[in-house]
C-alpha positions as CSV (number, residue, x, y, z in Angstrom):
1,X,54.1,182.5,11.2
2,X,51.9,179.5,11.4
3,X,52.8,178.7,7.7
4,X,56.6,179.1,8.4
5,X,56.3,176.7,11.3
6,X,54.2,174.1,8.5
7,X,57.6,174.6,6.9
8,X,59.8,173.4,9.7
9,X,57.8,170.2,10.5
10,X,57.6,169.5,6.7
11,X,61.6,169.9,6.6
12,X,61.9,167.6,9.4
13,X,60.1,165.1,7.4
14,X,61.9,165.5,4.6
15,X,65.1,167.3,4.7
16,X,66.7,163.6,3.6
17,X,65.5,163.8,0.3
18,X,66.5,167.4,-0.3
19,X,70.1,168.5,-1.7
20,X,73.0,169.7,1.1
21,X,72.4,173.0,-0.5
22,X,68.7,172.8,-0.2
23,X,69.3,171.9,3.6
24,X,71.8,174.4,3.8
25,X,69.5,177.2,2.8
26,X,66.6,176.2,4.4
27,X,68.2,176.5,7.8
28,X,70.2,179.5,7.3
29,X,66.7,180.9,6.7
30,X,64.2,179.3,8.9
31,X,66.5,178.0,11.8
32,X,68.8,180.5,12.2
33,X,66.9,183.3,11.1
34,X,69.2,184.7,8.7
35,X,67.6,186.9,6.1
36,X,68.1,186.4,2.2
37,X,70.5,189.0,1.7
38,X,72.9,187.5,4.8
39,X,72.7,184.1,3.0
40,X,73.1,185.6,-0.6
41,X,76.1,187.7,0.1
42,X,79.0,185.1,1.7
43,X,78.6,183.3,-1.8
44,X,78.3,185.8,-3.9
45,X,74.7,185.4,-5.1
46,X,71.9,187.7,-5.5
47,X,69.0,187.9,-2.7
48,X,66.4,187.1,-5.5
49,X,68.6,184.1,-6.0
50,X,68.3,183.1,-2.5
51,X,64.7,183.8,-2.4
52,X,64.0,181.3,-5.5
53,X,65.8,178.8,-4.0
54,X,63.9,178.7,-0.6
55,X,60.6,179.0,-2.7
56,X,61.8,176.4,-5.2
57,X,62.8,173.7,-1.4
58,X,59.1,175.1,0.2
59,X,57.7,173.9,-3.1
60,X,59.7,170.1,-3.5
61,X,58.6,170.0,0.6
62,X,54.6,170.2,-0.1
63,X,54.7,168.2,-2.9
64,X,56.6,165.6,-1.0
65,X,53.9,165.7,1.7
66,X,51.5,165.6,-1.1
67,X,52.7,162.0,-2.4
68,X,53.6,160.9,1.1
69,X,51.8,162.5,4.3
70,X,53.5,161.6,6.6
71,X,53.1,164.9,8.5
72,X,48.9,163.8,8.4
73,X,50.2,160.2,8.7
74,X,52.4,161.4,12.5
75,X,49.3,163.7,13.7
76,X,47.2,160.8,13.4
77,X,49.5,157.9,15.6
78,X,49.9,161.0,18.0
79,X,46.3,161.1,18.4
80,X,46.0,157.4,18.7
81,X,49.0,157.1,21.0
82,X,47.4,159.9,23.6
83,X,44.1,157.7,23.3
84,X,46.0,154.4,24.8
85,X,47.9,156.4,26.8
86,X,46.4,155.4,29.9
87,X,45.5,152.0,29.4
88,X,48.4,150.7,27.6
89,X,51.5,153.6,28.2
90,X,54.2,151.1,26.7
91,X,52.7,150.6,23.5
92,X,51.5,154.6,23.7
93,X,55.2,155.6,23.9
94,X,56.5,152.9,21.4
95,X,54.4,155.0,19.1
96,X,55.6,158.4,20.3
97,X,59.1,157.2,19.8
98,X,58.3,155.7,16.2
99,X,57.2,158.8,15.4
100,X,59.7,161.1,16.9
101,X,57.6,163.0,19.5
């Protein structure tokens, strides 16, 4: 479970520089819970295919963190934005809001 959520925060990072297919999948599975065979059968495919697909966006997701870290790059700011929190809560939440949290 904690892997799949990995997955979710990673997608958020990067679901702009995935395919609408890609996105599309990723969703069906991981947001809306759907399993592969109810994503493989409106289109015809195979639930082996669907299963590839979501291994082959979990794959192009790591390696974009890999290159980029901006998942390490977001827990870091958090960390410094709770550290100024008290003494300087507008730059604290300037941070927060940079970084989406």
């Amino acid at each position: 479970m904690e892997k799949d959520l990995r997955y979710v925060e990673l997608f958020e990072l990067y679901q702009g520089l995935l395919t609408e297919r890609q996105r599309e999948l990723f969703r069906s599975h991981y947001y809306f819970d759907l399993s592969l065979a109810e994503i493989a059968e409106p289109d015809g495919n195979t639930r082996q295919n669907v299963y590839m697909a979501i291994k082959s966006v979990k794959k192009k997701l790591d390696e974009y963190e890999k290159l980029l870290n901006l998942k390490e790059k977001n827990q870091k700011l958090k960390a410094v934005a709770e550290k100024i929190k008290d003494e300087q809560p507008d730059v604290s939440k300037e941070i927060l809001d940079i970084i989406g949290e």
